[in-house]
gemmi code that builds the backbone of each chain (N, CA, C; Angstrom):
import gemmi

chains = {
    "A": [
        ("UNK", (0.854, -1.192, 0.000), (0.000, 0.000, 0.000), (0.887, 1.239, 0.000)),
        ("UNK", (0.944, 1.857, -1.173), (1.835, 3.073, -1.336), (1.260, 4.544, -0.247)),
        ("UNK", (-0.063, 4.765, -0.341), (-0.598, 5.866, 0.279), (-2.035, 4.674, 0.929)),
        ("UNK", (-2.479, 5.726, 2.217), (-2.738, 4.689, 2.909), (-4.606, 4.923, 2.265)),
        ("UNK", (-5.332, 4.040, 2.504), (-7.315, 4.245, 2.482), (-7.806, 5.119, 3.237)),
        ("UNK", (-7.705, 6.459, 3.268), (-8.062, 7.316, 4.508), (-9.527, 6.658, 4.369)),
        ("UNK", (-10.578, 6.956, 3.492), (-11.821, 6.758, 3.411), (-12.152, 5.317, 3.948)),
        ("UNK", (-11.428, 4.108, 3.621), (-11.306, 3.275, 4.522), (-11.267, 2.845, 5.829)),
        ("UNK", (-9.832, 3.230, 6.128), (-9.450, 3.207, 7.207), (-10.322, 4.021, 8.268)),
        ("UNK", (-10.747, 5.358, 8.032), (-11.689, 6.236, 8.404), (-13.187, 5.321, 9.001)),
        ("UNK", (-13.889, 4.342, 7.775), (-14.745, 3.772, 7.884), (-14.893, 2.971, 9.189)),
        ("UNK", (-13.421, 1.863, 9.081), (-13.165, 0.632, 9.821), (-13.151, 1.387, 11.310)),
        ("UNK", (-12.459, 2.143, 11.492), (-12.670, 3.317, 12.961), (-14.008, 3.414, 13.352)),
        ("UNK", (-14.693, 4.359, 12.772), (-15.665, 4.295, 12.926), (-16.470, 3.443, 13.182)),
        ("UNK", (-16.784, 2.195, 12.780), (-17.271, 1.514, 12.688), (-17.095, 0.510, 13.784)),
        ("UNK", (-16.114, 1.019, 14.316), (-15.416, 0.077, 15.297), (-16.428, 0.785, 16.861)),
        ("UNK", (-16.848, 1.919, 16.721), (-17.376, 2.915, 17.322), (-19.002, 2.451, 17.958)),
        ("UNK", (-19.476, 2.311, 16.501), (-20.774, 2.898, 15.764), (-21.628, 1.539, 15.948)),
        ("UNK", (-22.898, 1.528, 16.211), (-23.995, 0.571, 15.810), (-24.555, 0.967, 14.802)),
        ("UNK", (-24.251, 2.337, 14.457), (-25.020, 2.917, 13.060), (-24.171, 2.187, 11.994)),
        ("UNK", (-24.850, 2.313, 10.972), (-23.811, 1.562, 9.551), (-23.274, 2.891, 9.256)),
        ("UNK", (-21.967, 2.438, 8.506), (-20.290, 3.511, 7.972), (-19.751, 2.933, 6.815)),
        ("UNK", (-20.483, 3.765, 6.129), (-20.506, 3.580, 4.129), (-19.770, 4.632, 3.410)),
        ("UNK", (-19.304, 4.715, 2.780), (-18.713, 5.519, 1.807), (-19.885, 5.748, 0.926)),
        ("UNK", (-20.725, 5.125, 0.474), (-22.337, 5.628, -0.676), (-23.208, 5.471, 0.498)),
        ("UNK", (-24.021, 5.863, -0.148), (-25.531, 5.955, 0.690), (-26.753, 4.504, 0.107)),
        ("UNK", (-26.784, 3.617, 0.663), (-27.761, 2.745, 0.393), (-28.733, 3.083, 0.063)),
        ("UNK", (-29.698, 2.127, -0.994), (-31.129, 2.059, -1.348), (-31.716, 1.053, -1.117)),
        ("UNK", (-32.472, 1.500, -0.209), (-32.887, 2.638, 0.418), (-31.774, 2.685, 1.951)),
        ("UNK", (-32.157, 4.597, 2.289), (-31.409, 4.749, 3.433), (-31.433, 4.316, 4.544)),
        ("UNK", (-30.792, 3.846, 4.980), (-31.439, 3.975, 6.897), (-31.727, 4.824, 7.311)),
        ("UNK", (-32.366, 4.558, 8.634), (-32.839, 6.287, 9.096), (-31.268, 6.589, 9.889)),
        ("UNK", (-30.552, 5.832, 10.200), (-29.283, 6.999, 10.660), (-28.442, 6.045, 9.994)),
        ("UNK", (-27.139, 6.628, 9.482), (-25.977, 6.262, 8.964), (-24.630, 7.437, 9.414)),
        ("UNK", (-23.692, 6.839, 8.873), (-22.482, 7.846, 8.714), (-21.847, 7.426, 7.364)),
        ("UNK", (-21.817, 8.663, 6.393), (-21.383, 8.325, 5.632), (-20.027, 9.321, 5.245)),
        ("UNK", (-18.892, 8.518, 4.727), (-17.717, 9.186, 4.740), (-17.494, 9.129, 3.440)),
        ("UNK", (-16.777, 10.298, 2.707), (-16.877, 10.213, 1.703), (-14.904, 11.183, 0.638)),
        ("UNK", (-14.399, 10.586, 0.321), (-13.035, 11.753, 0.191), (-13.253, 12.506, -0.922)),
        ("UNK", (-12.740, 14.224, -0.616), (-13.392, 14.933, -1.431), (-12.352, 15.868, -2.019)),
        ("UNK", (-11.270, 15.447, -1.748), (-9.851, 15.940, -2.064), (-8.683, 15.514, -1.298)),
        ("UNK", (-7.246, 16.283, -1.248), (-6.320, 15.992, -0.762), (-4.849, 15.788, -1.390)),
        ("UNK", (-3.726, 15.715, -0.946), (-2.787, 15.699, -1.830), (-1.559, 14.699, -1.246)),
        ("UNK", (-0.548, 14.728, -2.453), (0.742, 13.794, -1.445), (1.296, 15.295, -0.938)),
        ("UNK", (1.925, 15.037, 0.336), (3.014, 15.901, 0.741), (4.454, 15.501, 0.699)),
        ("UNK", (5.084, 14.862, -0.289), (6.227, 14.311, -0.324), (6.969, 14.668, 1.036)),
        ("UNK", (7.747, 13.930, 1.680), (8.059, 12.230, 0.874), (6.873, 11.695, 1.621)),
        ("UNK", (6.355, 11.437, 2.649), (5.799, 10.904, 3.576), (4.486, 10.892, 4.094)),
        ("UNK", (3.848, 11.820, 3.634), (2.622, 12.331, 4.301), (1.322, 12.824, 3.235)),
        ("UNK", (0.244, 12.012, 3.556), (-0.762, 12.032, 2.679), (-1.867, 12.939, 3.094)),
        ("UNK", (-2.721, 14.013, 3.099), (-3.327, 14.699, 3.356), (-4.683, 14.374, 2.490)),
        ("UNK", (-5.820, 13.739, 3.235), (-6.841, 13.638, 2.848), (-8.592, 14.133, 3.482)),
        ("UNK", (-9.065, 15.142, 2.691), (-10.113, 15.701, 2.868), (-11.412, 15.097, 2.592)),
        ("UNK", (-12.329, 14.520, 3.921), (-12.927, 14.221, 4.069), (-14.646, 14.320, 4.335)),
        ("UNK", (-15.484, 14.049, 3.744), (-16.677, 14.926, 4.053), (-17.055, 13.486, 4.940)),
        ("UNK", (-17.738, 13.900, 6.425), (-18.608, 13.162, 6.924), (-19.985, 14.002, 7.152)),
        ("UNK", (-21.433, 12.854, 6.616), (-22.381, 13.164, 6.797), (-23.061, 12.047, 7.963)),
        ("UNK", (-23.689, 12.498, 8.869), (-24.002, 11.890, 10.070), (-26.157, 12.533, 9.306)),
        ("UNK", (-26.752, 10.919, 9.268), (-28.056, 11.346, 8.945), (-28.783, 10.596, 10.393)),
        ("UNK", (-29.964, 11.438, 10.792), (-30.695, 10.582, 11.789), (-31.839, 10.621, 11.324)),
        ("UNK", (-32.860, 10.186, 12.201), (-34.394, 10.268, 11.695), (-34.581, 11.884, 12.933)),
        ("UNK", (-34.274, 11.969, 13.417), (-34.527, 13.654, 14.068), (-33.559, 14.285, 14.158)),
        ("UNK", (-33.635, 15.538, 14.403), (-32.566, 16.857, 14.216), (-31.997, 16.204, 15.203)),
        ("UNK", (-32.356, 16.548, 16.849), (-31.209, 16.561, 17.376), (-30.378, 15.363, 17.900)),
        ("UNK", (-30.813, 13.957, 17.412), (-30.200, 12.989, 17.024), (-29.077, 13.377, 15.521)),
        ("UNK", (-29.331, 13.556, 14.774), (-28.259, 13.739, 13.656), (-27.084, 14.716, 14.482)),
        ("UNK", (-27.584, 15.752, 15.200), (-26.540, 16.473, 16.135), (-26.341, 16.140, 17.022)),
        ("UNK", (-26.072, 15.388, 17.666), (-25.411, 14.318, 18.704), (-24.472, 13.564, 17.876)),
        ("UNK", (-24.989, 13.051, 17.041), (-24.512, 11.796, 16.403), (-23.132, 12.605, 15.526)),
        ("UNK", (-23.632, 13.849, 15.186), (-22.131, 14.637, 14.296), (-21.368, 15.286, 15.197)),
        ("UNK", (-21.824, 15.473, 16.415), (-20.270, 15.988, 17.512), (-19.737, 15.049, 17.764)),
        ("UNK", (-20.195, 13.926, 18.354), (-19.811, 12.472, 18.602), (-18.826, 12.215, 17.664)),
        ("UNK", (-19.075, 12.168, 16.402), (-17.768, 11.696, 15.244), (-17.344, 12.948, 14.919)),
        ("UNK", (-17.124, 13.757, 15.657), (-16.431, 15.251, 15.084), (-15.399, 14.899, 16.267)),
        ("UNK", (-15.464, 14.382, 17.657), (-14.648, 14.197, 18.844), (-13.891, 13.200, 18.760)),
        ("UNK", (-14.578, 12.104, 18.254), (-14.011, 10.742, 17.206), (-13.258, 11.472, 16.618)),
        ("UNK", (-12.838, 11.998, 15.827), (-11.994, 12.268, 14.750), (-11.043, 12.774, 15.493)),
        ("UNK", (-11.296, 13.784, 16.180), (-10.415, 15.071, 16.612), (-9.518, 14.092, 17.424)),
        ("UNK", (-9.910, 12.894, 18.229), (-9.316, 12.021, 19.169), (-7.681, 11.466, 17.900)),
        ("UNK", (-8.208, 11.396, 16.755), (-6.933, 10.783, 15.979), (-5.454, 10.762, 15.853)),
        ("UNK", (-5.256, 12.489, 16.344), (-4.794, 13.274, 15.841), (-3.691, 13.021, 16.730)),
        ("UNK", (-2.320, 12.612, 16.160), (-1.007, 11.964, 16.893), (-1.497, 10.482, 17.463)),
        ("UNK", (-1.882, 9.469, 16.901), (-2.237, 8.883, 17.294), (-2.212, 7.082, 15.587)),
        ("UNK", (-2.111, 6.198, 16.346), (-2.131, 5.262, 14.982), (-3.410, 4.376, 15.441)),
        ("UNK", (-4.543, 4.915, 15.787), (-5.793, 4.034, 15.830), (-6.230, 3.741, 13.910)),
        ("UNK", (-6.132, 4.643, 13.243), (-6.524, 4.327, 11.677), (-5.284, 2.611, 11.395)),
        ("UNK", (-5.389, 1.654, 11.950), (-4.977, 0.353, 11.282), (-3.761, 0.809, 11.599)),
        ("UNK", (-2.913, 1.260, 12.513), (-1.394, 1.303, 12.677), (-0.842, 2.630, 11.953)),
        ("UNK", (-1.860, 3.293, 11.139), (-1.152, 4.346, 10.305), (-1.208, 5.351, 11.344)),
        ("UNK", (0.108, 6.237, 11.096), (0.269, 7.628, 11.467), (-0.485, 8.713, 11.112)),
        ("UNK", (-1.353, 9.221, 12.682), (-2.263, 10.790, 12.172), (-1.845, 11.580, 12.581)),
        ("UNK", (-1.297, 12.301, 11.605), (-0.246, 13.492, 12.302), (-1.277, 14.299, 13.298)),
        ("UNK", (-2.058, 15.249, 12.034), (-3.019, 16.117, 12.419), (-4.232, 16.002, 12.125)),
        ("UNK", (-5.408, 16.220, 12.148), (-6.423, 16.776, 12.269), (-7.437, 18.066, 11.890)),
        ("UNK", (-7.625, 18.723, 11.025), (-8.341, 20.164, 10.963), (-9.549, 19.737, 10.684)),
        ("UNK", (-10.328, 20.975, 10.907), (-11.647, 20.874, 10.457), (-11.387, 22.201, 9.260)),
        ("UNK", (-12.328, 21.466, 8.197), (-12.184, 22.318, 6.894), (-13.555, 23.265, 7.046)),
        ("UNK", (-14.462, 22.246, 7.671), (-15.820, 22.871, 7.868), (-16.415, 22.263, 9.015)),
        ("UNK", (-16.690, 23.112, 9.528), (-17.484, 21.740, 10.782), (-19.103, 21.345, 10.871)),
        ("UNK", (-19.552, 20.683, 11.436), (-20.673, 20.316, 11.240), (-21.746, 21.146, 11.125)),
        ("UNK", (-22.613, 21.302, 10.187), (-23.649, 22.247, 9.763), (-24.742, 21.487, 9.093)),
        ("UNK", (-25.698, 21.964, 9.692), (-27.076, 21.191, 9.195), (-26.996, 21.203, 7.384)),
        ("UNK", (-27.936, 19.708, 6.873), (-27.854, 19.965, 5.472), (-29.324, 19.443, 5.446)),
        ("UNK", (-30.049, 19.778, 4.664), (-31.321, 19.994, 4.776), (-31.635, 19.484, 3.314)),
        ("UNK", (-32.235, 18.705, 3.083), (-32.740, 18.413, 1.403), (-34.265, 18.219, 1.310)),
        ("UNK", (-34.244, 19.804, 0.689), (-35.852, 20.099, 0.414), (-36.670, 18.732, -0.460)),
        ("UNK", (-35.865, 18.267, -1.074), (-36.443, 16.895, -1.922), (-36.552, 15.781, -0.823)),
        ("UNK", (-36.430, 15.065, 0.183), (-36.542, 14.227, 1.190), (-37.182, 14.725, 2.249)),
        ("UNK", (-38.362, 14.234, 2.650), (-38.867, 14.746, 3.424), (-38.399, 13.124, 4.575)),
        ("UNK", (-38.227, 14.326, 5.940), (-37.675, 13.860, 7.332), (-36.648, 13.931, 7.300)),
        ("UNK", (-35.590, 14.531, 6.790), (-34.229, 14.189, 6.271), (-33.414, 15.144, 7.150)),
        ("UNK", (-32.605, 14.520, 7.968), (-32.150, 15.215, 9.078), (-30.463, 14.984, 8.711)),
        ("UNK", (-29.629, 15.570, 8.736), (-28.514, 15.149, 8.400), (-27.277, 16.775, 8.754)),
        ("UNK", (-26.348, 16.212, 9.364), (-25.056, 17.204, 9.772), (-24.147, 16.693, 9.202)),
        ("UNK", (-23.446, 17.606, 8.208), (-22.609, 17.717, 7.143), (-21.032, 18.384, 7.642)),
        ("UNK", (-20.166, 17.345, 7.567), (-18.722, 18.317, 8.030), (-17.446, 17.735, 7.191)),
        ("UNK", (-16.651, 18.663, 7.043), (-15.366, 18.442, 6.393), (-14.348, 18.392, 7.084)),
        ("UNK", (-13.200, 17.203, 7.103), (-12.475, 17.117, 7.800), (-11.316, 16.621, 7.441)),
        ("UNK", (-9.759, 17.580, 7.238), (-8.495, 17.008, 6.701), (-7.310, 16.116, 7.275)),
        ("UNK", (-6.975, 15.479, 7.310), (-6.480, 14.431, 8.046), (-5.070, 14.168, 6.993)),
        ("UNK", (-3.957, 14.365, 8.309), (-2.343, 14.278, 7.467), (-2.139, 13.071, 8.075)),
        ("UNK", (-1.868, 12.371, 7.078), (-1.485, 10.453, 7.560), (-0.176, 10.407, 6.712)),
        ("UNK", (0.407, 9.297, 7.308), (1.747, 8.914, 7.063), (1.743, 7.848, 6.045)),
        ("UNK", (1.959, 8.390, 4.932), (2.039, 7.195, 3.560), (3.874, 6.515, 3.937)),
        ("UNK", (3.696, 5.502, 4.602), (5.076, 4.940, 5.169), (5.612, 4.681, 3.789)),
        ("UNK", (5.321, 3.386, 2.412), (5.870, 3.616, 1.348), (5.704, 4.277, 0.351)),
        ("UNK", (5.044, 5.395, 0.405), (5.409, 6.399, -0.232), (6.332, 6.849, -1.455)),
        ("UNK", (7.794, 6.457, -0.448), (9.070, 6.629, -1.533), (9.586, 5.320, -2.543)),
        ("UNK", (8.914, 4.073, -1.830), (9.069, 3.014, -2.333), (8.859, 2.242, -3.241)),
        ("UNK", (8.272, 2.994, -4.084), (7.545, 2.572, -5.531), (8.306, 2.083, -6.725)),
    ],
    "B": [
        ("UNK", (27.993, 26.895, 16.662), (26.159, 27.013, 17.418), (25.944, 28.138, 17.060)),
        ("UNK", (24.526, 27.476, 16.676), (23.220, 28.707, 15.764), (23.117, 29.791, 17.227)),
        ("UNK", (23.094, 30.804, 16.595), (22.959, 31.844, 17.281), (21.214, 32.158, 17.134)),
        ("UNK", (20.944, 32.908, 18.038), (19.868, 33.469, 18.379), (19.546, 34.562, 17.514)),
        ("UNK", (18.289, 34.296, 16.914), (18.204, 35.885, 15.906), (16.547, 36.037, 16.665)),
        ("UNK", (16.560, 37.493, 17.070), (15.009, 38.301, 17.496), (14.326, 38.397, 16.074)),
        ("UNK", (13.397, 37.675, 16.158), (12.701, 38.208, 15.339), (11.649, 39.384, 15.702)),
        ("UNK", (11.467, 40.768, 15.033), (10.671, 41.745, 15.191), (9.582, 41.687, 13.848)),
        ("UNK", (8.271, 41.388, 13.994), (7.500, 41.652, 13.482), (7.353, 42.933, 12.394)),
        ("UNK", (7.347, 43.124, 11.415), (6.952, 44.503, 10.679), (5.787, 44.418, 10.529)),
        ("UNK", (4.719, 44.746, 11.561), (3.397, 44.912, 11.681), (2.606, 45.614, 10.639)),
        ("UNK", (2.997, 46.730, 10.310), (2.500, 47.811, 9.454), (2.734, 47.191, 7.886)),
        ("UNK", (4.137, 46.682, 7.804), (4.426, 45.571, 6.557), (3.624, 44.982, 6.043)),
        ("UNK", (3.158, 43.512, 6.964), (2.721, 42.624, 6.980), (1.220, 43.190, 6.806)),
        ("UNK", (0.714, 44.030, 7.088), (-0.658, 44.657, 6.833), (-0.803, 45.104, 5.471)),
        ("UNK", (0.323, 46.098, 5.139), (0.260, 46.295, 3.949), (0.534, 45.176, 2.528)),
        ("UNK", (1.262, 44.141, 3.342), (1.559, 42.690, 2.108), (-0.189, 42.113, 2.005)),
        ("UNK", (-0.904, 42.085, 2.958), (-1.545, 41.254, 2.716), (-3.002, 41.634, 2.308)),
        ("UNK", (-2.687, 43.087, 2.283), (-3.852, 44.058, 1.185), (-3.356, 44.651, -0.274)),
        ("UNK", (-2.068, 44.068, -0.167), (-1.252, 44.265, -1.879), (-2.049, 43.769, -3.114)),
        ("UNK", (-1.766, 44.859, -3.744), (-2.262, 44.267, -5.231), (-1.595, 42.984, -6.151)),
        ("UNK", (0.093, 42.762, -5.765), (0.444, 41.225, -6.024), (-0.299, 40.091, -5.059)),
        ("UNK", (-0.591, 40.720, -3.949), (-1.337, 39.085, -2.958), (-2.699, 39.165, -3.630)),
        ("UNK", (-3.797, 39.988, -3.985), (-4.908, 40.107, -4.217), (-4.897, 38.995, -6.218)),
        ("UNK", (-3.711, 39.839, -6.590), (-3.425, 38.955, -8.023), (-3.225, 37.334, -7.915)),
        ("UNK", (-2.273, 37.475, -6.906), (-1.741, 35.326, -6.548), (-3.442, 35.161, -6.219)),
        ("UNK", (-4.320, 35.510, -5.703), (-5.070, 34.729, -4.830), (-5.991, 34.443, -6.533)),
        ("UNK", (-6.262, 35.375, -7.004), (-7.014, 35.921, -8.080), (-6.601, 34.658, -8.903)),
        ("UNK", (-5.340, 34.563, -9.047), (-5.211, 33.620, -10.169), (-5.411, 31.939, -9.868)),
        ("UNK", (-4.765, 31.603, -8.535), (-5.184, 30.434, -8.195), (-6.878, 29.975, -7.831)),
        ("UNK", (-7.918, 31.136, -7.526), (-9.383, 31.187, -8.043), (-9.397, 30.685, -9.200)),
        ("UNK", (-8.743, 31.904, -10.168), (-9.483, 30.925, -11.619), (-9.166, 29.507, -11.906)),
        ("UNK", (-8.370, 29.224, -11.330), (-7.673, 27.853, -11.879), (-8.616, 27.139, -10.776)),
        ("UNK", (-9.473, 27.383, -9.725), (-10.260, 26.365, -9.345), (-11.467, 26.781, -10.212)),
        ("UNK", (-12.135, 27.777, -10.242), (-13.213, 27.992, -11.107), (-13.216, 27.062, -12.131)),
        ("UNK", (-12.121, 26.968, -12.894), (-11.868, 26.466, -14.285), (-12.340, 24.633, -14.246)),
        ("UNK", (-11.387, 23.889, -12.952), (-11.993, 22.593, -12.673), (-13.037, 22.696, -12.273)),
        ("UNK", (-13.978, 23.597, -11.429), (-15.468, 23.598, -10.871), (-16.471, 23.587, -12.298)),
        ("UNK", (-15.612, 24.678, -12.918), (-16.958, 24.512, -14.348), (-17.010, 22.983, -15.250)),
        ("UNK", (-15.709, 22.853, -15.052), (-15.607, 21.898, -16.160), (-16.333, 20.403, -15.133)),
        ("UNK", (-15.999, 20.583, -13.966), (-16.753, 19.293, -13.379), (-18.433, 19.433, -13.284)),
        ("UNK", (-19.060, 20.406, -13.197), (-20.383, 20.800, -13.277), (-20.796, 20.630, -14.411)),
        ("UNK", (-20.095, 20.812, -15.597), (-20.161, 19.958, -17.349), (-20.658, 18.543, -16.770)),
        ("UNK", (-19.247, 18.170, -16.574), (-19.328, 16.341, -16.737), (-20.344, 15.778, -16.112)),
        ("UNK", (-21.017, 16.785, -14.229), (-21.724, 16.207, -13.278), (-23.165, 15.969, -13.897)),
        ("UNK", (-23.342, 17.403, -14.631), (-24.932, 17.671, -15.153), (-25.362, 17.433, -16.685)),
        ("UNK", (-24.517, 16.620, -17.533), (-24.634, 16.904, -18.782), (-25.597, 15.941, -19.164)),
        ("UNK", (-26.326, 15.240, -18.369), (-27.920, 14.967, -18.890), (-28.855, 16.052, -18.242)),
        ("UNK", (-28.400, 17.079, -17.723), (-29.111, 18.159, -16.969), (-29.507, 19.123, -17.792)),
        ("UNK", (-30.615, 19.785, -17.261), (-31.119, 21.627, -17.768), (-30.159, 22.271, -17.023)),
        ("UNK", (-29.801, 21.953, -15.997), (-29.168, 22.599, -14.813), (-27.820, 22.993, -15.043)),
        ("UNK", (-27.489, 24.399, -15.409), (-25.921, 24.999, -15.635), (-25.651, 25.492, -15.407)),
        ("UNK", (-24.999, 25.293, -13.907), (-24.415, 26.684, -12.724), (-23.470, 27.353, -13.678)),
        ("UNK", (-23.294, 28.208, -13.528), (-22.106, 29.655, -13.966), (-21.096, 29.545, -12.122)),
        ("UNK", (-19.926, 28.899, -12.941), (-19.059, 29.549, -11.587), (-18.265, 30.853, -12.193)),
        ("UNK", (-18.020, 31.224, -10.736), (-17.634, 33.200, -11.068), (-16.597, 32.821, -10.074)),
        ("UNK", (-15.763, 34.000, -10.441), (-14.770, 34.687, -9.051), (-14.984, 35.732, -9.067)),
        ("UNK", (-15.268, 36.035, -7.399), (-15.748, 37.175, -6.694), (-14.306, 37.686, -5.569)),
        ("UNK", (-13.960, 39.114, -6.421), (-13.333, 39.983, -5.427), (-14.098, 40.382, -4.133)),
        ("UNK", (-13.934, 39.847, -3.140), (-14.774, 40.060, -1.774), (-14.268, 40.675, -0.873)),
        ("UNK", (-14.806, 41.869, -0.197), (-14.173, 42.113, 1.263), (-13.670, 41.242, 2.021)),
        ("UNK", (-13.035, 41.566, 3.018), (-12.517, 40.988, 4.381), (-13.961, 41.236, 4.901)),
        ("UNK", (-13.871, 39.739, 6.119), (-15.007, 40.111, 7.110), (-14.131, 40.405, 8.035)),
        ("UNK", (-12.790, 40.790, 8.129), (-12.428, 40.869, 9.306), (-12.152, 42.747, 9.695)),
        ("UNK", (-11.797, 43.225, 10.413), (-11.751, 44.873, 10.253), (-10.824, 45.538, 9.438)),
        ("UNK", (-9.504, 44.698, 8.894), (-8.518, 44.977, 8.831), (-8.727, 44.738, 7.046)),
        ("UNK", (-8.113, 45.361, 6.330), (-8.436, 45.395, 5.022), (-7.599, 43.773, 4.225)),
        ("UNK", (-7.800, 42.947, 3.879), (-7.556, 42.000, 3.126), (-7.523, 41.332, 2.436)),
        ("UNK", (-6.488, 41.207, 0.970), (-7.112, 40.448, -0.031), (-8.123, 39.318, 0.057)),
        ("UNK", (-8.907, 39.055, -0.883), (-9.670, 38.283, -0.883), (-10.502, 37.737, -1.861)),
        ("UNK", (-10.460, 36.367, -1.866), (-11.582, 36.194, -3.308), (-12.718, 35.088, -2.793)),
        ("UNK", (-13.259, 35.460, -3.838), (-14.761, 33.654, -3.799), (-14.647, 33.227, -4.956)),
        ("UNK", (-14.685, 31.565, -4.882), (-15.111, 30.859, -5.848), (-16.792, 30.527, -5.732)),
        ("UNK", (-18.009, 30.891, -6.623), (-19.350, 30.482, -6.552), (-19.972, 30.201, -7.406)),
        ("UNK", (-20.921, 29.085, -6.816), (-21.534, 28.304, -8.499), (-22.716, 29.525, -7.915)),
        ("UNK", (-23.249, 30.000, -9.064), (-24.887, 31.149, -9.384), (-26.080, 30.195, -9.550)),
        ("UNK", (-26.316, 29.369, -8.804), (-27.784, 28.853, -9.098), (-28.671, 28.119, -7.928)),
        ("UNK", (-29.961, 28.157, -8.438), (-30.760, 27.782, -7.140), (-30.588, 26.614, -6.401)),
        ("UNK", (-29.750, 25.643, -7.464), (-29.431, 24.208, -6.515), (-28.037, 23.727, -6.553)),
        ("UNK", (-27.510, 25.136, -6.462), (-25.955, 24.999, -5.825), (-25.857, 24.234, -4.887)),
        ("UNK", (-26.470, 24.354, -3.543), (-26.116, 24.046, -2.287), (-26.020, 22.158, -2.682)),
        ("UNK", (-27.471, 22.230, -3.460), (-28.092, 20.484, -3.203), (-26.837, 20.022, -4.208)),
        ("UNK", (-26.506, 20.417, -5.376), (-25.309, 19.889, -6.112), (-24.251, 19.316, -5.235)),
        ("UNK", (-24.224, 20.674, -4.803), (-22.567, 20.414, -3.825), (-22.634, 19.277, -2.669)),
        ("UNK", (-23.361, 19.509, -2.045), (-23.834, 18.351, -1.342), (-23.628, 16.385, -1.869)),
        ("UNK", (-24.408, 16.485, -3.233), (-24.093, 15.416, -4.029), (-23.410, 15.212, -4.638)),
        ("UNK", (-22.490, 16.223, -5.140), (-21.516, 16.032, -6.255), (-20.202, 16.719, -5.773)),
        ("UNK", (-20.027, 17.871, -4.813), (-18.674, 18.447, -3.850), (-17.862, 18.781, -5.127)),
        ("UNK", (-18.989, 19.304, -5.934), (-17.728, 19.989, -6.934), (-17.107, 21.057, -6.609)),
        ("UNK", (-17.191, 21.968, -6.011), (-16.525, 23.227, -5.791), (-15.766, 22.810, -4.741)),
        ("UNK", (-15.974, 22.176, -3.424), (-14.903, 21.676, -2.776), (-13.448, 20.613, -2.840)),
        ("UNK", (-14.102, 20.052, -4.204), (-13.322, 19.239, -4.771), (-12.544, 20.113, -5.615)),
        ("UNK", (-12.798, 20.794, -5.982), (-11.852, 21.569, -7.123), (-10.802, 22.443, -6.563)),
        ("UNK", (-10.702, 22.648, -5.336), (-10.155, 23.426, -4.268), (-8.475, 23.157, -4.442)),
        ("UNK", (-8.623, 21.803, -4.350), (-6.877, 21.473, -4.967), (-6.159, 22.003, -5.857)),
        ("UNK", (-7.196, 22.591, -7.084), (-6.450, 23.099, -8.002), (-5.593, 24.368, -7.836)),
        ("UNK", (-6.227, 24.838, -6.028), (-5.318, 26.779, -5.980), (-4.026, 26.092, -5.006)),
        ("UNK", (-3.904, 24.636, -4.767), (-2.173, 24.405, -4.676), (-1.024, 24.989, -5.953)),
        ("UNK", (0.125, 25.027, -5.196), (1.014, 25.392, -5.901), (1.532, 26.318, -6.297)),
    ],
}
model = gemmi.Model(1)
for chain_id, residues in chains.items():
    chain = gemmi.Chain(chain_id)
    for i, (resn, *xyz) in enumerate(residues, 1):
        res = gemmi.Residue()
        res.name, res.seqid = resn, gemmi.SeqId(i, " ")
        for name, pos in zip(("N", "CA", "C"), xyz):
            atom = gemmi.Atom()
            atom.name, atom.element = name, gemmi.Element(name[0])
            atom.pos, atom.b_iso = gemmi.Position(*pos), 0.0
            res.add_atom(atom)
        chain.add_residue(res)
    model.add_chain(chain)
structure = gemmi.Structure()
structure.add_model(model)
structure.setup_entities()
């Protein structure tokens, strides 16, 4: 593995967490709560370090369940940070690109869901080894 | 052995660098170059669509008191938000103002 599965690895964490299901797509049909992680950019930082931008959407069947449920994995995350819980990989840091903010989809009705972006510098160990 | 150097702030400098017309230009140009992937991914996202955001770059104030370059990248349409949401084109295109 040259650069590591943030969106993966991200998942398997989570999930390790969660009784809710931790998908990268959104099933058909939805559950009423999920977490879905999704990568939405990011870059190599030669030699070593992979920087990957992450959107997590936390959906519930009520508001302030979906907001529980998105500080909860916003504290989850933030916990990463210097730390090798992602499968042994190195998390350097941590930012929030955006933090959790209601997302509202006038087309779904009941649709409760907190939307956040989150960049994460991991250690691509072979990297140089290609 | 490294010697000790003070660093002193040029306050008034550093105010004036970062309301310059070269910082306002760098920012300006690495905008268009995300604009440029935002439009072209809003092509590929919607092209069984009616739906054809216009992305712009917007010279914007500072919200902060202090005068500061500044730009926006924005898609112009009523289902910007829901796009972005499903498709994270404008956040995705963000990579392109590296470098």
């Amino acid at each position: 593995m040259a650069f590591p599965d943030a969106v993966g690895l991200v998942i398997a964490y989570l999930d390790s967490l969660h009784s809710v299901p931790v998908k990268s797509r959104i099933p058909n049909p939805r559950p009423a709560e999920l977490i879905q992680v999704r990568q939405v950019g990011g870059a190599w930082m030669p030699p070593v370090r992979d920087s990957a931008r992450l959107d997590v959407l936390y959906w519930a069947a009520t508001e302030p369940a979906a907001f529980a449920g998105g500080e909860l994995v916003r504290r989850q995350l933030h916990a990463l940070q210097g730390t090798t819980l992602l499968g042994g990989v190195v998390c350097y840091r941590v930012d929030e690109f955006m933090s959790p903010r209601q997302y509202d989809d006038p087309l779904v009705p009941n649709n409760f869901a907190r939307w956040a972006t989150y960049s994460l510098l991991l250690r691509a160990n072979d990297a140089v080894t290609y | 052995m490294a010697k000790l150097v003070d660093y002193k702030p040029n306050r008034r400098g550093l105010k004036a660098l970062r309301n310059s017309p070269e910082v306002d230009e760098m920012l300006e140009r690495r905008a268009d170059r995300v604009a440029v992937v935002a439009q072209a991914g809003f092509t590929a996202a919607l092209a069984d669509s009616s739906i054809a955001p216009v992305v712009e770059v917007l010279q914007v104030d500072s919200d902060t008191n202090e005068p500061r370059a500044r730009v926006a990248v924005i898609a112009r349409h009523p289902a910007a938000l829901r796009i972005e949401a499903d498709h994270r084109i404008l956040g995705g295109a963000l990579d392109a103002a590296r470098g």
